[in-house]
Backbone bond lengths (Angstrom), bond angles and torsions (degrees), N, CA, C in turn:
res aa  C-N    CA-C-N  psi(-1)  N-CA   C-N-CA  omega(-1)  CA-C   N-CA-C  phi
1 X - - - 1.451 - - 1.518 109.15 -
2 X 1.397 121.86 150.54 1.855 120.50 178.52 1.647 94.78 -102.45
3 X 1.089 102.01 155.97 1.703 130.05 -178.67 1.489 110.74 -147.17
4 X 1.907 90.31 163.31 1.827 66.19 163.22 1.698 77.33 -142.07
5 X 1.438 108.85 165.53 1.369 123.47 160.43 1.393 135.65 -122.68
6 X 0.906 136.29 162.14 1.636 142.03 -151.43 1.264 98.52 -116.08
7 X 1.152 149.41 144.98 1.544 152.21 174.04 1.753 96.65 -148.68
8 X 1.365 89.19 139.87 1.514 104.65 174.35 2.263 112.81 -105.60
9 X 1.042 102.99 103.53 1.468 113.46 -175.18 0.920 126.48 -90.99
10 X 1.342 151.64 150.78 1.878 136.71 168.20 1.871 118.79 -78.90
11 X 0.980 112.65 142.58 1.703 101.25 173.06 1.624 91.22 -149.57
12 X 1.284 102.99 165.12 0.957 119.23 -169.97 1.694 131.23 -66.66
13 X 1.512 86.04 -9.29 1.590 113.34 147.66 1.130 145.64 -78.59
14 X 1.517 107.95 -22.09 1.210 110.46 174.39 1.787 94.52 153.79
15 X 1.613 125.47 -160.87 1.322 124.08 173.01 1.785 91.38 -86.25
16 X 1.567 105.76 147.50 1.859 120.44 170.35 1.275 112.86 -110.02
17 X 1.395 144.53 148.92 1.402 122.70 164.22 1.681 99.97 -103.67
18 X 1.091 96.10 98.85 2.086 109.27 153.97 1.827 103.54 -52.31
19 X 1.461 103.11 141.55 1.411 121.12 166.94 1.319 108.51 -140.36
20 X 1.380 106.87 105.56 1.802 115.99 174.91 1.520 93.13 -109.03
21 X 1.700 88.48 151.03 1.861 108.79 -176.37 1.678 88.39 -102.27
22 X 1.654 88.46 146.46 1.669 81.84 173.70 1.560 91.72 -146.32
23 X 1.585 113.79 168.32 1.647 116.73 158.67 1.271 123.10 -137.40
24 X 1.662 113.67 114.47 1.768 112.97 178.15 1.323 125.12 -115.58
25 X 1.263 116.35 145.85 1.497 149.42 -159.59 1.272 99.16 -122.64
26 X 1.669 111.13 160.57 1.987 123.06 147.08 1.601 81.18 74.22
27 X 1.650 76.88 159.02 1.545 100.08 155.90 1.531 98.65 -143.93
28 X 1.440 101.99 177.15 1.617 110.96 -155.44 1.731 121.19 124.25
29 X 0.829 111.11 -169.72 1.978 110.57 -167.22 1.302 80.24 -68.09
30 X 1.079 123.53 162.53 1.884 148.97 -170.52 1.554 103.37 -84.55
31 X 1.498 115.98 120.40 1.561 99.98 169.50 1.773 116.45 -129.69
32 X 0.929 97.61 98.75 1.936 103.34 -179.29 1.317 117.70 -52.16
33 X 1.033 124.99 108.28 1.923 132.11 168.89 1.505 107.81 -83.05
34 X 1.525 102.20 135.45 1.620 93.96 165.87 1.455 98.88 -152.91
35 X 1.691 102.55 132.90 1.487 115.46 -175.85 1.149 121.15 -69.31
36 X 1.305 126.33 -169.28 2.038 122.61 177.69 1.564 101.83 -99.43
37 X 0.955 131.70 -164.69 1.362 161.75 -120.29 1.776 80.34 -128.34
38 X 1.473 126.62 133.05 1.654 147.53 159.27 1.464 96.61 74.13
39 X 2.045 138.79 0.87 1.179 123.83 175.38 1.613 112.07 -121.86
40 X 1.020 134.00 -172.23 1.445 142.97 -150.78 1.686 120.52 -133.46
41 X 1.270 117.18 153.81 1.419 85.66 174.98 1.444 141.34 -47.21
42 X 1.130 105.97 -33.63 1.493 132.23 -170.89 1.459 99.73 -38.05
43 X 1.398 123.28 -30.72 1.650 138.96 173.17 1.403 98.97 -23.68
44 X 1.867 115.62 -58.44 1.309 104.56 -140.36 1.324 96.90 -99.40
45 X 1.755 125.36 2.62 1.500 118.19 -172.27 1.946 114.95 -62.21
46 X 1.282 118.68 -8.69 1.742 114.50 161.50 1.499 108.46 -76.23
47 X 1.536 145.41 16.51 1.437 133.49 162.27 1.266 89.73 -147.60
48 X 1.313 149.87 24.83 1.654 139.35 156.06 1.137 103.65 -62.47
49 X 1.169 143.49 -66.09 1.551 142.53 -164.64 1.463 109.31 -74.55
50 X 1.809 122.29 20.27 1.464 121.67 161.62 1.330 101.77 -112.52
51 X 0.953 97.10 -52.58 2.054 116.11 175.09 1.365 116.19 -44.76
52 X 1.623 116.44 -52.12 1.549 111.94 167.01 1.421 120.02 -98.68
53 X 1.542 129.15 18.47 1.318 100.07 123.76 1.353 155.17 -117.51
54 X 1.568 98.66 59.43 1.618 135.03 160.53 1.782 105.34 -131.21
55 X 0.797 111.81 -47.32 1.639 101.15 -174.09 1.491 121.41 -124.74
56 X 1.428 125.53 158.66 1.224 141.61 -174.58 1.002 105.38 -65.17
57 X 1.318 148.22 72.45 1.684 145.75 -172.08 1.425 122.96 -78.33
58 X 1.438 115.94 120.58 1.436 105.57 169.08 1.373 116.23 -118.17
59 X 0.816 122.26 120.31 1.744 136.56 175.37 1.589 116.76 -80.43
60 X 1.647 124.26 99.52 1.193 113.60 -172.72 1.049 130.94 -111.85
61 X 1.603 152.44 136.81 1.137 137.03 -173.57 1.519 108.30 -69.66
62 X 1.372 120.96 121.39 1.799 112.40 174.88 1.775 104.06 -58.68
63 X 1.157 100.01 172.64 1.895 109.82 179.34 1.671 97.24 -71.67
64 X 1.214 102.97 134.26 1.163 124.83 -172.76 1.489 123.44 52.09
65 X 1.296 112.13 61.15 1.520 117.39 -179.09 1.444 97.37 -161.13
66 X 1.168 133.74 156.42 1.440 136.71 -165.13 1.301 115.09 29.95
67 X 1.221 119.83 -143.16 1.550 140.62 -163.11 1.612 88.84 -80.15
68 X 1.358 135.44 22.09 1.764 126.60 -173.50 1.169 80.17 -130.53
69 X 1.612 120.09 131.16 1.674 163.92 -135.74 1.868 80.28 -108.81
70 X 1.262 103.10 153.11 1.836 111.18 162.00 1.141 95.04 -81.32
71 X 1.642 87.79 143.13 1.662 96.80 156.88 1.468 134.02 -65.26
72 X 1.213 111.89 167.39 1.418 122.93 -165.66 1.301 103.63 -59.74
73 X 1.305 120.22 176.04 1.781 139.18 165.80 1.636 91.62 -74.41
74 X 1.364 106.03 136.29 1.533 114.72 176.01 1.279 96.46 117.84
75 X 1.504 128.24 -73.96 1.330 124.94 179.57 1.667 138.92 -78.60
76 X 1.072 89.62 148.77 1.389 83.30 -176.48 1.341 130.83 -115.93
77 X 1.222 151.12 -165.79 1.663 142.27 -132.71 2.193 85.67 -134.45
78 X 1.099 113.34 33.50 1.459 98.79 172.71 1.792 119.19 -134.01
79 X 1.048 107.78 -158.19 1.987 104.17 -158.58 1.598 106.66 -78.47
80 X 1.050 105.12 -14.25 1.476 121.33 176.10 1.721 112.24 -77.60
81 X 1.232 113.67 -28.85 1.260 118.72 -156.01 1.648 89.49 -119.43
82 X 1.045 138.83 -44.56 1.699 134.62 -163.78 1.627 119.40 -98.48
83 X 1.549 101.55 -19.65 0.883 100.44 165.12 1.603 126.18 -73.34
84 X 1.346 108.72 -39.72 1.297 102.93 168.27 1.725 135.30 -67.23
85 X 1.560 80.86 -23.09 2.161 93.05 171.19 1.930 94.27 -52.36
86 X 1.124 109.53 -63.44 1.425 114.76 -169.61 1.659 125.75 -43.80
87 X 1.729 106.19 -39.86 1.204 120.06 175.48 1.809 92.02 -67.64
88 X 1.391 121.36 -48.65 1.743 108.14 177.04 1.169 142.37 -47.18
89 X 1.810 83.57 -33.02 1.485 101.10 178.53 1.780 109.17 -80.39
90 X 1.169 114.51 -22.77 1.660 115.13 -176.06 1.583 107.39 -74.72
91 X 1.867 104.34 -34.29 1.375 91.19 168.54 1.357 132.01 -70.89
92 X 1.401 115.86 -34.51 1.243 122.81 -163.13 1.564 116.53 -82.69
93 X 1.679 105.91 3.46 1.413 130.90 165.78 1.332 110.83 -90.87
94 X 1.067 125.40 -25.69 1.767 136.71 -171.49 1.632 101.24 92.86
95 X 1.167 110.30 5.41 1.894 96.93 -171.96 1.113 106.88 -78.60
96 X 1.325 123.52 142.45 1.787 136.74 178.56 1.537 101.99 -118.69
97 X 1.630 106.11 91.82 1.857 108.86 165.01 1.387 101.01 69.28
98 X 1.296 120.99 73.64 1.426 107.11 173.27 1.439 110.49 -104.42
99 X 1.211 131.18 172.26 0.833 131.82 175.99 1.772 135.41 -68.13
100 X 1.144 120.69 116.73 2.133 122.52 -146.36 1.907 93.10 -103.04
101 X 0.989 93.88 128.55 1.745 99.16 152.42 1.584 107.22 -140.00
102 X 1.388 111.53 130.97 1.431 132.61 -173.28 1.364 107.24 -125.96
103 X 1.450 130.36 151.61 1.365 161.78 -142.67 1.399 86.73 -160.56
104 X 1.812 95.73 113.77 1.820 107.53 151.94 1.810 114.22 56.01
105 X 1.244 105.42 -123.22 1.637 87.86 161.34 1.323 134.29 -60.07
106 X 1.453 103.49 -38.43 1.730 105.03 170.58 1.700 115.36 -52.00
107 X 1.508 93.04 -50.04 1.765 101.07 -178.33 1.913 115.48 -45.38
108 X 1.607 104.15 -44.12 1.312 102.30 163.93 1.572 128.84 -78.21
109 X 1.078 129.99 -26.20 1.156 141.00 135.96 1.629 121.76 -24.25
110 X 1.339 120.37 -63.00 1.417 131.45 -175.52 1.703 94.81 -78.02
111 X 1.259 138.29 -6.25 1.031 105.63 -151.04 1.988 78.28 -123.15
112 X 1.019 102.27 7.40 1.853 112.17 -172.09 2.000 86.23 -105.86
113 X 1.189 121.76 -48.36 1.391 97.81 178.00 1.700 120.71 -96.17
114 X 1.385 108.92 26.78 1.418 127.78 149.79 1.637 98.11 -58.20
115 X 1.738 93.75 -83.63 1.439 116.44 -171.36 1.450 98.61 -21.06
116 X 1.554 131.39 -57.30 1.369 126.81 -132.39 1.404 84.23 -89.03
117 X 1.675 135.42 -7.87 1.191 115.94 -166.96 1.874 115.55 78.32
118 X 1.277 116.29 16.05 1.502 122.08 -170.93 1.382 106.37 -108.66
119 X 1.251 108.27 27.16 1.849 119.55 174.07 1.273 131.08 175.68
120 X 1.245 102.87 163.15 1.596 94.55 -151.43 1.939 126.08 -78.04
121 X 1.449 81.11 -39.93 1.588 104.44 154.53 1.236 138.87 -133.95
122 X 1.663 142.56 163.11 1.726 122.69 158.55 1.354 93.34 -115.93
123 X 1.533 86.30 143.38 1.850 105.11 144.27 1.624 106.63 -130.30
124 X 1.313 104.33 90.63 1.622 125.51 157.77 1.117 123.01 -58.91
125 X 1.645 133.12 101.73 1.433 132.31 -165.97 1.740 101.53 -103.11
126 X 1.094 111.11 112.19 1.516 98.50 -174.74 1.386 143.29 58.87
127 X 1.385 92.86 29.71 1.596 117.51 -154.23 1.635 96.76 -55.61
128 X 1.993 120.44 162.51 1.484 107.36 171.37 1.372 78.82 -105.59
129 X 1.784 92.52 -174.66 1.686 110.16 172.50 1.660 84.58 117.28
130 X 1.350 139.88 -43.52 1.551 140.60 -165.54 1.683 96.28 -74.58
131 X 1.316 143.11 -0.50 1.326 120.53 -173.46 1.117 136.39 -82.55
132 X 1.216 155.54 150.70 1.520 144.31 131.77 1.489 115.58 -13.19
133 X 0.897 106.15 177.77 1.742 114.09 166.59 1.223 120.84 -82.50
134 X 1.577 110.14 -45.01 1.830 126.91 179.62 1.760 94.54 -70.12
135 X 1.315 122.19 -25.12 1.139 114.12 -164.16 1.684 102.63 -84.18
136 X 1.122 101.48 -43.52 1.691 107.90 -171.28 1.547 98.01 -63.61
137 X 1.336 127.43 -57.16 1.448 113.02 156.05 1.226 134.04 -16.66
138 X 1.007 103.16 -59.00 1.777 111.38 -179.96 1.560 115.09 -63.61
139 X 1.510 95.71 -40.27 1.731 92.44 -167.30 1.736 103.07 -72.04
140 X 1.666 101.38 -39.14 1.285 91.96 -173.72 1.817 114.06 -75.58
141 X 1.124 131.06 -23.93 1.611 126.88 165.90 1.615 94.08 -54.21
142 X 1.715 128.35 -58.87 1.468 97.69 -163.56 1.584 127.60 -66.98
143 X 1.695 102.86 -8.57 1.538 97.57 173.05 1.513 117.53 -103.20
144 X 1.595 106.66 6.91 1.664 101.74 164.22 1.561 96.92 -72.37
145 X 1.448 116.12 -52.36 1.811 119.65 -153.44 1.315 88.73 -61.48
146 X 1.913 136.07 -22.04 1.275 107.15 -174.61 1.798 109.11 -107.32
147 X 1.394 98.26 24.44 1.395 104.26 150.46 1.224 124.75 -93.81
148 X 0.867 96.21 -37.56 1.924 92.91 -172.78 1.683 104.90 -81.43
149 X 1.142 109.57 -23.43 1.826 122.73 172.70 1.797 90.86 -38.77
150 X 1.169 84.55 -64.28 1.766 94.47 -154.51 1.470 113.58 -83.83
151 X 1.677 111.39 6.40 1.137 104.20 171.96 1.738 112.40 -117.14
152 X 1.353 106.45 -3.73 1.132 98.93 153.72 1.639 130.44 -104.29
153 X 1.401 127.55 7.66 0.930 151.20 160.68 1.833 116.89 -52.59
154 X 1.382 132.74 101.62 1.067 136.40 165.46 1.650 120.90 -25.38
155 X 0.984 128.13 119.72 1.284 116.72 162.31 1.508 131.25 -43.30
156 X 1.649 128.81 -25.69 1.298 151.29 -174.07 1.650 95.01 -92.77
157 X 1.337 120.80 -56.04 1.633 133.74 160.55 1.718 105.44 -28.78
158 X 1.167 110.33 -70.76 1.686 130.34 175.14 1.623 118.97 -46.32
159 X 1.620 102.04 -54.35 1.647 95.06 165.39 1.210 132.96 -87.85
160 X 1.771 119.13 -3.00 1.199 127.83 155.95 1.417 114.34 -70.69
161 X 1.472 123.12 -59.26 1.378 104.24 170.81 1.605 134.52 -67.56
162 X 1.491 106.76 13.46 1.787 94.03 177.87 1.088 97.67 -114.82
163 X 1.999 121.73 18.49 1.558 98.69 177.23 1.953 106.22 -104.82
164 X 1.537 111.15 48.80 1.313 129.97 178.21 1.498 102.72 -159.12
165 X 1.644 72.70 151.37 2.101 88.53 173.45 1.431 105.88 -60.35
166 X 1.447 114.31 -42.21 1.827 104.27 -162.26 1.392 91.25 -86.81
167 X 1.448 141.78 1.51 1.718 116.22 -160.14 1.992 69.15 -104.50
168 X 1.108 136.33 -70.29 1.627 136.24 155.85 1.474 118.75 9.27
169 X 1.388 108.04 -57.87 1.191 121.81 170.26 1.737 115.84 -67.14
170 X 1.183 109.89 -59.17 1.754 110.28 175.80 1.465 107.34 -52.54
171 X 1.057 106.92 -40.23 2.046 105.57 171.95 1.266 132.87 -45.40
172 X 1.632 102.10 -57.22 1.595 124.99 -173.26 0.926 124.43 -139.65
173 X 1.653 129.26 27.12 1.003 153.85 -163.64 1.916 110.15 -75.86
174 X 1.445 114.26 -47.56 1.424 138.83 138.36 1.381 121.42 -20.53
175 X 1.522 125.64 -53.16 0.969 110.09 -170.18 2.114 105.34 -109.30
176 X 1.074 104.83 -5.31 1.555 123.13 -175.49 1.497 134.50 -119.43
177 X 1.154 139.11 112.30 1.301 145.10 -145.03 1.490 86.17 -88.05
178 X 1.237 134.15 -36.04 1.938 125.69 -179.38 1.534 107.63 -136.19
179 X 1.620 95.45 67.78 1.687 112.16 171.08 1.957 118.50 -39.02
180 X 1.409 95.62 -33.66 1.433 120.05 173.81 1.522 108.11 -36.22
181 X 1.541 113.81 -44.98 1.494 106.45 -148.24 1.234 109.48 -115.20
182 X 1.388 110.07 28.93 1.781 122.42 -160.82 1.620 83.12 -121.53
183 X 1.741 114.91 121.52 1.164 131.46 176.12 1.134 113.73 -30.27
184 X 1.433 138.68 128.73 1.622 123.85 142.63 1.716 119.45 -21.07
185 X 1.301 119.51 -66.18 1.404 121.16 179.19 1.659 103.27 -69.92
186 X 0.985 147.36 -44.75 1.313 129.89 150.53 1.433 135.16 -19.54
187 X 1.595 115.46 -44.14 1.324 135.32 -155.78 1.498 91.78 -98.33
188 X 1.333 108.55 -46.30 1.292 98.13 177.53 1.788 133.99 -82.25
189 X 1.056 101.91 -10.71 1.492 121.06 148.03 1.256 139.64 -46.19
190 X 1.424 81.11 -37.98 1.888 101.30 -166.96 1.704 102.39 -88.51
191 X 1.362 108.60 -41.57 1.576 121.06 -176.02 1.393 111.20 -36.81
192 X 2.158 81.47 -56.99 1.820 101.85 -165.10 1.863 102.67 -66.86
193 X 1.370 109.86 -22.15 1.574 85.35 167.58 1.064 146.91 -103.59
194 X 1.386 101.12 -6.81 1.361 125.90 157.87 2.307 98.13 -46.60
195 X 1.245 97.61 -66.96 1.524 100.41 -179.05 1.607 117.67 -46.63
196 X 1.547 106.62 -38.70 1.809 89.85 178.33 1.168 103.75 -115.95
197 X 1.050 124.19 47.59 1.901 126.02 172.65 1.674 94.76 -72.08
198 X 1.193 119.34 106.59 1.495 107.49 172.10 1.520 105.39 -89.29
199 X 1.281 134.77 -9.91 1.281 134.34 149.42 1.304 118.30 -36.64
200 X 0.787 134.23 -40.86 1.491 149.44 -101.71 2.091 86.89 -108.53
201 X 0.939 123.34 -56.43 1.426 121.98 176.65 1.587 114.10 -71.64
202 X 1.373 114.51 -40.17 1.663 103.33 -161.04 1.919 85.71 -81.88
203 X 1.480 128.51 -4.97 1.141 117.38 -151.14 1.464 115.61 -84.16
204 X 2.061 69.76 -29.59 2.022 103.06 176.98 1.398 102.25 -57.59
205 X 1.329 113.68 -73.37 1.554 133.92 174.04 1.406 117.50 -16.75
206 X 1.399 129.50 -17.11 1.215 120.40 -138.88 1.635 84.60 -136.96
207 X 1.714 120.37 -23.51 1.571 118.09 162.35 0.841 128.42 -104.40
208 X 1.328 103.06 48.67 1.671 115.75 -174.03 1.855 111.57 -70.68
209 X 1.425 85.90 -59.45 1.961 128.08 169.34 1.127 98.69 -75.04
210 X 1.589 159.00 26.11 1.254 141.68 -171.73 1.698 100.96 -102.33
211 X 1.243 113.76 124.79 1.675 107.15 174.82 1.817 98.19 -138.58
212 X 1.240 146.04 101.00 1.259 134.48 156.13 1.437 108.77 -69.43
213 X 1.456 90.04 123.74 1.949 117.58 178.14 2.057 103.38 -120.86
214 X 0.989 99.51 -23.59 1.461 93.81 -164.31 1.367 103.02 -72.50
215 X 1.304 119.31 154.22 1.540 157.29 -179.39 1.713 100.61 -79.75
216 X 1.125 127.99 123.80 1.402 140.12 164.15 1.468 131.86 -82.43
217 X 1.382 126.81 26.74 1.455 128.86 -153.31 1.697 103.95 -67.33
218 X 1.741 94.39 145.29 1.427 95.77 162.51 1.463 111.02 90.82
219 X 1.698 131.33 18.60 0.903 120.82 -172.84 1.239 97.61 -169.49
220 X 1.682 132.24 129.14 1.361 126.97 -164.45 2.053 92.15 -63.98
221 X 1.263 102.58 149.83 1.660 106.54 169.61 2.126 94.89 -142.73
222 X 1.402 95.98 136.21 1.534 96.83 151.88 1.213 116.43 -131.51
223 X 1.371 117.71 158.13 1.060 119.94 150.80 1.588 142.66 -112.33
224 X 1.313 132.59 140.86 1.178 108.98 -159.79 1.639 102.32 -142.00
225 X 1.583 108.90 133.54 1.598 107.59 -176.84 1.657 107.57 -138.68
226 X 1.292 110.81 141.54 1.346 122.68 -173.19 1.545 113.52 -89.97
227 X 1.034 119.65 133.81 1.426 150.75 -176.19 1.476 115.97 -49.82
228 X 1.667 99.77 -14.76 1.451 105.52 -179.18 1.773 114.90 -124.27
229 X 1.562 101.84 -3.10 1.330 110.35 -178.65 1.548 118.79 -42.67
230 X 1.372 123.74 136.56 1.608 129.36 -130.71 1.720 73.98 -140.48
231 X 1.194 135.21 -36.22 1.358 123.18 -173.07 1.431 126.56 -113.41
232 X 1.125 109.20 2.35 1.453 113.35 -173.19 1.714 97.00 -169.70
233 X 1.491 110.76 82.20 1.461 114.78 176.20 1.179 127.32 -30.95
234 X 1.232 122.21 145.58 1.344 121.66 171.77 1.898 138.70 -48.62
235 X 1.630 80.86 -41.15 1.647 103.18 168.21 1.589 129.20 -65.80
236 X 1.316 92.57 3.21 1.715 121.28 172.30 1.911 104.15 -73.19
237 X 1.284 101.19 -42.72 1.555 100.10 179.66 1.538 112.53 -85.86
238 X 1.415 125.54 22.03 1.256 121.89 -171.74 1.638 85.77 -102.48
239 X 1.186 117.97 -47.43 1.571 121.52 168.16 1.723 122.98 -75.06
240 X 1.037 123.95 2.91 1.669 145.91 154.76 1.827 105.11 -63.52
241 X 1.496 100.74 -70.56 1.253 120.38 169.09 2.097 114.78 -53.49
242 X 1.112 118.86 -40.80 1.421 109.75 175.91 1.649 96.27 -88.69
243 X 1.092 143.35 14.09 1.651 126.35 -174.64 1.238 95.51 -123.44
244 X 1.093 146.37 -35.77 1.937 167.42 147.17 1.705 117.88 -84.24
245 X 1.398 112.24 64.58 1.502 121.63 -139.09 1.933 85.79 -83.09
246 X 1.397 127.95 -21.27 1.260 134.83 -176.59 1.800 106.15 -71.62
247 X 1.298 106.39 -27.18 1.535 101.15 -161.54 1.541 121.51 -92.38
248 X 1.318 125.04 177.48 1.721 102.47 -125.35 2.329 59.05 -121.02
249 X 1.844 100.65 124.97 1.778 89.78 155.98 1.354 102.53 -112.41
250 X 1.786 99.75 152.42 0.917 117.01 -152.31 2.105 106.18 -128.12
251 X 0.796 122.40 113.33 1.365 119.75 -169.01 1.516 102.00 -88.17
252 X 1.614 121.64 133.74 1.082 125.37 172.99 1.669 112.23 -110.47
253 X 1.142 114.26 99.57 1.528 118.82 -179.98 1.298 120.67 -35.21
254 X 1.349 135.05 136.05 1.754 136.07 165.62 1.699 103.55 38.56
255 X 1.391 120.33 52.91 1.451 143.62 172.45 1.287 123.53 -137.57
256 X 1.596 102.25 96.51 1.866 108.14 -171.90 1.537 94.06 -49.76
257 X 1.860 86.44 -149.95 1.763 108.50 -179.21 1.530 101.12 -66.50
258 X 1.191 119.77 -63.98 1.754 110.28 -160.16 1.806 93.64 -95.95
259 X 1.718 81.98 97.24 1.918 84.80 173.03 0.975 132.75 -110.41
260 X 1.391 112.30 31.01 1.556 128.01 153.84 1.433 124.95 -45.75
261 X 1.516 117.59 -44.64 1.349 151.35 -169.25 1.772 98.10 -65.44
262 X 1.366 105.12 -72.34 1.306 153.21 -143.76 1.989 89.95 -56.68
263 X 1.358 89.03 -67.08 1.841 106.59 174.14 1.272 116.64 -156.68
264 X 1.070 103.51 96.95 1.896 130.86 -169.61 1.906 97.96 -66.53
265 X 1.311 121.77 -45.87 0.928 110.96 -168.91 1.937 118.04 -73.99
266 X 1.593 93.23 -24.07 1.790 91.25 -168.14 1.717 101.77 -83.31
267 X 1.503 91.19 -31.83 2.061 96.72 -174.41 1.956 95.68 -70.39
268 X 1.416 140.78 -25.94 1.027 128.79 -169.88 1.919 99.00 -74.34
269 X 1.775 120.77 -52.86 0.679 118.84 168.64 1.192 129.45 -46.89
270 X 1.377 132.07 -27.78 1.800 148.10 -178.28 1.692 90.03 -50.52
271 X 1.513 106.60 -68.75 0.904 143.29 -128.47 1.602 100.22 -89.02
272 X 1.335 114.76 -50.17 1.788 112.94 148.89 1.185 123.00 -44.08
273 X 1.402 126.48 -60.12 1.262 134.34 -149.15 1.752 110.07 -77.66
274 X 1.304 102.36 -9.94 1.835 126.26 -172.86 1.615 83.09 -85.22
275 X 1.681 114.68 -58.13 1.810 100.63 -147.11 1.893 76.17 -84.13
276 X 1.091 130.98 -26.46 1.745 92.33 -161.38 1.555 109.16 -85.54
């Protein structure tokens, strides 16, 4: 079922109330999903129905991305500030340390409340924070050009091209190694939130300076990167693997950046085999 909840946070203004939308399934040890940077939960609905039936899954919209409102004036869109919305949101669910898998921003995200010790395991799929400088450039120009793609793109434009593999492909082709097999109503979902992510700029802004160096001890971590990733190279997890020297990388064959889509069955298994 989707919900949303209210959390009360500190800022430097005073206390804010954050409202993230979320949706949970399954029962079983608790497992937190969190999408990348311009997409929605809806990301992880091709491995929900493996995931919850073994675990309690919650799928959440980050602040300012899907059906989850921007945050207030005072706060801001970085690891200091979202990570702790998340620890609010786990309380105000009753979950104690559940188990996190993150995609892209989520992946760095999940892999920052590793660090804090606020869960039980990660599976980081392409997590950022591993780049170069020329690299972080790059990734972030290809997801401005696929902002403005989709924001100057007609809505009638948008549902004409996702009712084909190749108009499917020109959409999300960027973030998916088999754009083909991602629903029409999926594709077009994803466009439209990519277009009103009001997150979506201060979120950029805020990984400008982002570099994960820290060591994860004491807690299973994987990492996992697809063979076709178009925004955040693969050779990014060769330095994942020397900065988190314990954690298990994991190569996902002919699977862009968001490889949920891509192969639902091997990323669900990744993604089990980390929390059990």
């Amino acid at each position: 079922m989707s919900d949303t909840v209210s959390l009360t946070v500190d800022s430097p203004l005073g206390p804010r109330t954050v409202s993230l939308s979320y949706a949970r399934v399954g029962s079983g040890e608790p497992l937190l999903l969190l999408h990348g940077i311009g997409h929605h939960r809806q990301a992880w609905d091709p491995v929900i129905p493996a995931l919850a039936a073994e675990r309690d899954v919650i799928a959440v919209d980050l602040p300012g991305f899907g059906a989850s409102p921007a945050l207030p004036d005072g706060l801001g869109y970085d690891l200091t500030t979202v990570v702790p919305v998340l620890g609010a949101l786990c309380a105000a669910l009753d979950i104690e340390r559940p188990h996190v898998v993150g995609n892209s921003l989520g992946g760095l995200l999940a892999l920052e409340l590793g660090r804090e010790k606020l869960v039980r395991s990660v599976t980081a799929l392409s997590p950022a924070g591993f780049w170069t400088e020329s690299e972080r450039r790059y990734a972030f120009g290809t997801l401005l050009a696929m902002r403005r793609g989709a924001r100057l793109l007609p809505l009638p434009a948008i549902r004409g091209l996702a009712r084909t593999a190749a108009g499917r492909t020109a959409l999300t082709s960027t973030i998916y190694a088999r754009p083909g097999r991602r629903s029409p109503e999926a594709a077009v979902a994803e466009t439209l939130a990519l277009r009103s992510a009001t997150g979506f700029y201060p979120t950029l802004a805020a990984g400008r300076d982002v570099r994960f160096t820290d060591d994860i001890p004491e807690i299973p971590v994987t990492v996992a990167w697809g063979t076709h990733d178009r925004i955040l190279l693969r050779r990014q997890g060769i330095r994942a693997k020397q900065a988190i020297p314990g954690a298990r990388l994991v190569r996902l064959p002919d699977c862009g950046h968001v490889p949920m889509n891509d192969d639902p069955a091997l990323v669900a298994r990744v993604i089990l085999d980390t929390s059990r």
